[in-house]
DOVEXFI-655300 format. One record per atom (N, C-alpha, C, O): atom name; y, x, z. Coordinates in pm, whole numbers. Example, Ala and Ser with C-alpha at 12.3 -4.5 7.8 and 13.67 -1.06 7.14 Angstrom:
2
PT atom      v      u      w
PT    N   -569   1319    780
PT   CA   -450   1230    780
PT    C   -330   1320    780
PT    O   -332   1424    846
PT    N   -225   1285    708
PT   CA   -106   1367    714
PT    C      3   1290    787
PT    O    114   1341    804
end
This chain:
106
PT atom      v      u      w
PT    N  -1589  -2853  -2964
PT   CA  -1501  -2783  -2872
PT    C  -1468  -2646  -2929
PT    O  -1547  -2594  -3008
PT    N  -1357  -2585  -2896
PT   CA  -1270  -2449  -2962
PT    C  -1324  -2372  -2846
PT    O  -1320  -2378  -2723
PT    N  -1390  -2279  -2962
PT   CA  -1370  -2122  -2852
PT    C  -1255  -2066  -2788
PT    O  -1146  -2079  -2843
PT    N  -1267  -2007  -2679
PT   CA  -1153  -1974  -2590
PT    C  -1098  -1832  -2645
PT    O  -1161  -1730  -2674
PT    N   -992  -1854  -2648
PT   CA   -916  -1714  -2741
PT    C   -891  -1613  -2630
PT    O   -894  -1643  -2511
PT    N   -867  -1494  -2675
PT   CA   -847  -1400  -2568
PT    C   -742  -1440  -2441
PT    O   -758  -1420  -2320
PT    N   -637  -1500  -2507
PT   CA   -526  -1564  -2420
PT    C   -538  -1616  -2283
PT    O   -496  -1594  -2169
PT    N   -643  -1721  -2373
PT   CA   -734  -1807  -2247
PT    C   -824  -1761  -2136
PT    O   -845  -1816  -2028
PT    N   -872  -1647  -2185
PT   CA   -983  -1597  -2081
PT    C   -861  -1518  -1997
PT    O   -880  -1569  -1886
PT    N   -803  -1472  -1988
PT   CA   -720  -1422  -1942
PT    C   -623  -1440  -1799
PT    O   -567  -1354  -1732
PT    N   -631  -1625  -1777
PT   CA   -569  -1694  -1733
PT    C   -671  -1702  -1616
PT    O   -793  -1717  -1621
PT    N   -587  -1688  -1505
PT   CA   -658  -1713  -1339
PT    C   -574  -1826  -1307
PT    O   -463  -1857  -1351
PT    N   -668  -1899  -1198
PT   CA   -644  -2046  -1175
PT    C   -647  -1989  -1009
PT    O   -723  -1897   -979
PT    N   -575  -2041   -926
PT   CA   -553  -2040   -794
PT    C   -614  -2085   -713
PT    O   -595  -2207   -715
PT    N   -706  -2045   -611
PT   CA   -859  -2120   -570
PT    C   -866  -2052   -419
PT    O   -845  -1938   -376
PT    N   -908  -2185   -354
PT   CA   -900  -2187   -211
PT    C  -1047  -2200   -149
PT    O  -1093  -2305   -195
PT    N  -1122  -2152    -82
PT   CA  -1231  -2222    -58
PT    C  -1182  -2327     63
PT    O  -1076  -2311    123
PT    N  -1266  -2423     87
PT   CA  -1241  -2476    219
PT    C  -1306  -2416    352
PT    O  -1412  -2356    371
PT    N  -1180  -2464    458
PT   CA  -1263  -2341    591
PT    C  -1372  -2389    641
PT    O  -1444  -2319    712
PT    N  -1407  -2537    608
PT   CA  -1467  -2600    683
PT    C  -1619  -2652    630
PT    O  -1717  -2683    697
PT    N  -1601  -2652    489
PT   CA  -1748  -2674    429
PT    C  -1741  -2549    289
PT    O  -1805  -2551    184
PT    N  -1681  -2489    316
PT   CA  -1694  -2387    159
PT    C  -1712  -2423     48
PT    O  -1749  -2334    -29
PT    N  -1694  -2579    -14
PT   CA  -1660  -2602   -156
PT    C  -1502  -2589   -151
PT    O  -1436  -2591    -47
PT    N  -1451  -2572   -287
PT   CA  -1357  -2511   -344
PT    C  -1268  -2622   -324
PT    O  -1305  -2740   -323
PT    N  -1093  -2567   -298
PT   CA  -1020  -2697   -294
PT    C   -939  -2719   -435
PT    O   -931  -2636   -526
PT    N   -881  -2848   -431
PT   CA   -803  -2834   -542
PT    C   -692  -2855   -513
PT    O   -683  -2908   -402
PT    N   -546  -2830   -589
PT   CA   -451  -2850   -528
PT    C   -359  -3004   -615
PT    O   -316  -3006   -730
PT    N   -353  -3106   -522
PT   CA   -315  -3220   -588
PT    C   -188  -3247   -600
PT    O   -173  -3351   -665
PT    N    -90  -3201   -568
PT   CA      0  -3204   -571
PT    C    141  -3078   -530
PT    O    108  -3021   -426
PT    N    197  -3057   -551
PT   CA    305  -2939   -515
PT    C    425  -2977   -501
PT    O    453  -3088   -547
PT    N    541  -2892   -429
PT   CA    699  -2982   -469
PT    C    765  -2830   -465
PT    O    714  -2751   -386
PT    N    885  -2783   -553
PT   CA    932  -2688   -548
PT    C   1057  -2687   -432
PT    O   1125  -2789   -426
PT    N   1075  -2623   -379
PT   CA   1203  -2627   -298
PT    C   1327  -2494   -368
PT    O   1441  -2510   -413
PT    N   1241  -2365   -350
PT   CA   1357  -2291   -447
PT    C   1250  -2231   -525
PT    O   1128  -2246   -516
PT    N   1337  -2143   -621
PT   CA   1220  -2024   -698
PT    C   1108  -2001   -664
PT    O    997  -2034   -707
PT    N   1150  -1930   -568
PT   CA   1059  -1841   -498
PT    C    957  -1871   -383
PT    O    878  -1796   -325
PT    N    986  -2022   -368
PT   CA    808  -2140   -240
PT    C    806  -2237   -288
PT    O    901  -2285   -349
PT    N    730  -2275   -276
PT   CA    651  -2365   -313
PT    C    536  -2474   -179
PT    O    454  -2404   -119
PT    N    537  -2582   -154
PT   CA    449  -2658   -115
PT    C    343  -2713   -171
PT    O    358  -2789   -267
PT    N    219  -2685   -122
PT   CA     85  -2719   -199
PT    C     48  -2823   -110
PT    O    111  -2831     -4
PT    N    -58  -2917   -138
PT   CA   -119  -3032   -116
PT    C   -273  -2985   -128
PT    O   -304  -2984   -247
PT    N   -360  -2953    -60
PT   CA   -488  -2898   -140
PT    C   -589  -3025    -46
PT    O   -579  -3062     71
PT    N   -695  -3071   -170
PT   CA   -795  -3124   -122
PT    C   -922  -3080   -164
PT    O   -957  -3041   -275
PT    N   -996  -3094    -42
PT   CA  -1144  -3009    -98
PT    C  -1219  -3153   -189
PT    O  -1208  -3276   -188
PT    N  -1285  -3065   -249
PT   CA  -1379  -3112   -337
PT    C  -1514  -3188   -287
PT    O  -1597  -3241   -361
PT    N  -1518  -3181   -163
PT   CA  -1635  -3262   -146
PT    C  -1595  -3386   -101
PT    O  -1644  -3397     12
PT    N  -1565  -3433   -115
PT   CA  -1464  -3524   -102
PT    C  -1544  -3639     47
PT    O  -1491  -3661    156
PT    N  -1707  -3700    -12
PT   CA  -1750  -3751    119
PT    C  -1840  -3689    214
PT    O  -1909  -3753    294
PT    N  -1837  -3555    203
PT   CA  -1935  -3455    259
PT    C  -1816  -3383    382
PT    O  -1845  -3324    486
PT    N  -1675  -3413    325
PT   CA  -1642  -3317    414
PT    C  -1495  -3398    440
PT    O  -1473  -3454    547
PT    N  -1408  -3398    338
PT   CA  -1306  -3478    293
PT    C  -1168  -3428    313
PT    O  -1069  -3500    301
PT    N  -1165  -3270    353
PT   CA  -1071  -3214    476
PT    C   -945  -3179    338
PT    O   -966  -3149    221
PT    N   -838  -3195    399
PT   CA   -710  -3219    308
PT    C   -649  -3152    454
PT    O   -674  -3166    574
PT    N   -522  -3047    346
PT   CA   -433  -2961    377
PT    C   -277  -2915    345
PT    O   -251  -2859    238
PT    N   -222  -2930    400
PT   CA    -42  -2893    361
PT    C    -13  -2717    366
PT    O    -12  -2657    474
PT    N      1  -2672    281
PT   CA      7  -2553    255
PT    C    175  -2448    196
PT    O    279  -2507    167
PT    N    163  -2320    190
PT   CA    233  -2281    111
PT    C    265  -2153     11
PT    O    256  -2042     62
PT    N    285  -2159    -64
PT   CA    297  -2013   -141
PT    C    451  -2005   -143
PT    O    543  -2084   -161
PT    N    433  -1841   -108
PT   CA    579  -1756   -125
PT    C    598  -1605   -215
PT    O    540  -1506   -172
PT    N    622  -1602   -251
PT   CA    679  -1484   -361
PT    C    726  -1381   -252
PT    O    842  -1346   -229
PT    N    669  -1361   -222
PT   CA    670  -1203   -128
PT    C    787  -1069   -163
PT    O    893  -1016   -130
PT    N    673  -1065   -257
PT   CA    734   -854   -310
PT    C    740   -868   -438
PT    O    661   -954   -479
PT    N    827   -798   -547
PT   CA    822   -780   -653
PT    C    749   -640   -698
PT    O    784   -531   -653
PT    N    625   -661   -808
PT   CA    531   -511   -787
PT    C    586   -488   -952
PT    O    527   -389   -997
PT    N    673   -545  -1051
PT   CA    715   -510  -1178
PT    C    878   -619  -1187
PT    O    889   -735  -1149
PT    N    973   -543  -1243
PT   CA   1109   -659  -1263
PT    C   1092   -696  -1349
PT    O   1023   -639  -1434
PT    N   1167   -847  -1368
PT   CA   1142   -915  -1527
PT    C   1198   -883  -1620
PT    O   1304   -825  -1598
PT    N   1167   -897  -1728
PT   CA   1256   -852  -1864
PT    C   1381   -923  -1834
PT    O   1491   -868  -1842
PT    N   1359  -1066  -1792
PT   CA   1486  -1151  -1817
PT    C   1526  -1187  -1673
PT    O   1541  -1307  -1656
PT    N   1541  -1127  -1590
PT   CA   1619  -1162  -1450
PT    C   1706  -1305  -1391
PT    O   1829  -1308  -1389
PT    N   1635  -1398  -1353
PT   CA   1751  -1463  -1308
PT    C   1799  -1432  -1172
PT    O   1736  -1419  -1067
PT    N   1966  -1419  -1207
PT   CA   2015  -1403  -1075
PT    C   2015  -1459   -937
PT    O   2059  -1390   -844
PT    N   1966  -1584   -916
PT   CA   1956  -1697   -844
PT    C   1842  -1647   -752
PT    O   1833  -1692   -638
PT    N   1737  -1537   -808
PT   CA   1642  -1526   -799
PT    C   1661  -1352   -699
PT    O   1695  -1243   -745
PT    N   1628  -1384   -573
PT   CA   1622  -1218   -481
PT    C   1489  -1197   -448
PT    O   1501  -1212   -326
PT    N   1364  -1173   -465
PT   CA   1281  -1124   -449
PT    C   1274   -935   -387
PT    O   1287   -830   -449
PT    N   1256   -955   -286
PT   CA   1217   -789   -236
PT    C   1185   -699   -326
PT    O   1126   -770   -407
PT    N   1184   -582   -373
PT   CA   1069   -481   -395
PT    C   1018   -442   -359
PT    O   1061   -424   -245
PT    N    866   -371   -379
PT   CA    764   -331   -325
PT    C    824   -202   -270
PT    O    934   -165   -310
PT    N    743   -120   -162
PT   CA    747    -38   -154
PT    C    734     79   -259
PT    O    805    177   -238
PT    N    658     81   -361
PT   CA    656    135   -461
PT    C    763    178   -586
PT    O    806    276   -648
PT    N    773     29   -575
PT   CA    908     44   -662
PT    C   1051     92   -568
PT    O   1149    159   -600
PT    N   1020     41   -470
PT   CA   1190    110   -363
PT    C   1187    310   -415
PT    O   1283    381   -445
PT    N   1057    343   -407
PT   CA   1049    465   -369
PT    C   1073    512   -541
PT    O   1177    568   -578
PT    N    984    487   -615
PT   CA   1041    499   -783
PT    C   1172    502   -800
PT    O   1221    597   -862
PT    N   1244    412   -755
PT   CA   1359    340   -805
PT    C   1454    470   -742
PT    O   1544    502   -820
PT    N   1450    556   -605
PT   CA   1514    610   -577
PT    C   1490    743   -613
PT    O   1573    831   -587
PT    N   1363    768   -681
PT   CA   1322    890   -712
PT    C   1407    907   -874
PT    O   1439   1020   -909
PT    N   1432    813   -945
PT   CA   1524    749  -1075
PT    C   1660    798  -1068
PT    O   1730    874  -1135
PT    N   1678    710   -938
PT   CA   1859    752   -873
PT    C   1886    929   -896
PT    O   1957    965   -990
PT    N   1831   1023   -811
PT   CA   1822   1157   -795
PT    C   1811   1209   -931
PT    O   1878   1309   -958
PT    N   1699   1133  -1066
PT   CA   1704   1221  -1156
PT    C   1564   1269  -1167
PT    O   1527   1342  -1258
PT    N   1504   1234  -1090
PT   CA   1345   1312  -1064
PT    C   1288   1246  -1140
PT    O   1204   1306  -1207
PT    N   1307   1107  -1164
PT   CA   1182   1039  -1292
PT    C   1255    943  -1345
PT    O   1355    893  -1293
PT    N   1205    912  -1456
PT   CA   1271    787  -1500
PT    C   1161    665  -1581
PT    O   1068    669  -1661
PT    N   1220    579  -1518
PT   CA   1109    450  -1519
PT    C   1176    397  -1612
PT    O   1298    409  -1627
PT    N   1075    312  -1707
PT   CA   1088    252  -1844
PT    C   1159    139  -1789
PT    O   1164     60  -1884
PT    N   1224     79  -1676
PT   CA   1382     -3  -1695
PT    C   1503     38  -1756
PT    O   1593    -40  -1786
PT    N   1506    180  -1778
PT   CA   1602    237  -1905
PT    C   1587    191  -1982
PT    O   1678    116  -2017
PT    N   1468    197  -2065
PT   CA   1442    142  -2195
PT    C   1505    -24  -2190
PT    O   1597    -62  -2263
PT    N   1441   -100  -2101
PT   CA   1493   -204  -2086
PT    C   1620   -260  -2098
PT    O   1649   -355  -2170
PT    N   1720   -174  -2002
PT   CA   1863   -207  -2004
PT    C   1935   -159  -2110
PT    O   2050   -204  -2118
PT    N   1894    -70  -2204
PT   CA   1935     34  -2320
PT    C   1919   -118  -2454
PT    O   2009   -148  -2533
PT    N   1785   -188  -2444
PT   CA   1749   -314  -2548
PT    C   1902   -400  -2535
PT    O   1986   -397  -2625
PT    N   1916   -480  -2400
PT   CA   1949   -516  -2406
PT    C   2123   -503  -2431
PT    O   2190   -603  -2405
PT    N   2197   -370  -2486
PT   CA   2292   -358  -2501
PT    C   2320   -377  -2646
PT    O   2434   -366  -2690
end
């Protein structure tokens, strides 16, 4: 077996406990609807101790950094953080390394 490269350790896996017996669930299945949700399928792991299966969902909330490569399709909120940066930018008061960004790509 290969040692795990920095890359690898790096990587977080998405983990649910169960409410009902506290082993960990897994998620068996998903279906995308747009970008930004997602439907999860999660089944716990104990499979004859407990057996409890769940319909779930993840949503893309807030944006806390913009992407290098933006798709338009794609509206995600900004954080409060960034609203307040972003307008402190506007005025002239600071400037956030999305200059640099939009400056690359010209």
């Amino acid at each position: 077996m290969t040692e795990p490269n920095e890359e690898m350790s790096e990587v977080s896996r998405l983990r649910f406990d169960c409410p009902h017996c506290g082993s960990y669930m897994k998620v068996r299945t998903s279906k995308t609807h747009h970008p930004e949700y997602r439907t999860l399928y999660l089944h716990c792991t104990n499979e004859f101790g407990c057996g409890y299966r769940v319909k779930s969902e993840l949503t893309l909330i807030e944006t806390l950094a913009p992407s290098y490569h933006p798709n338009p399709a794609v509206n995600i909120q900004l954080s409060p953080w960034l609203k307040r940066h972003a307008k402190l930018e506007d005025e002239g008061q600071i400037r956030l390394i999305l200059d640099a960004r939009k400056e690359a790509k010209k």
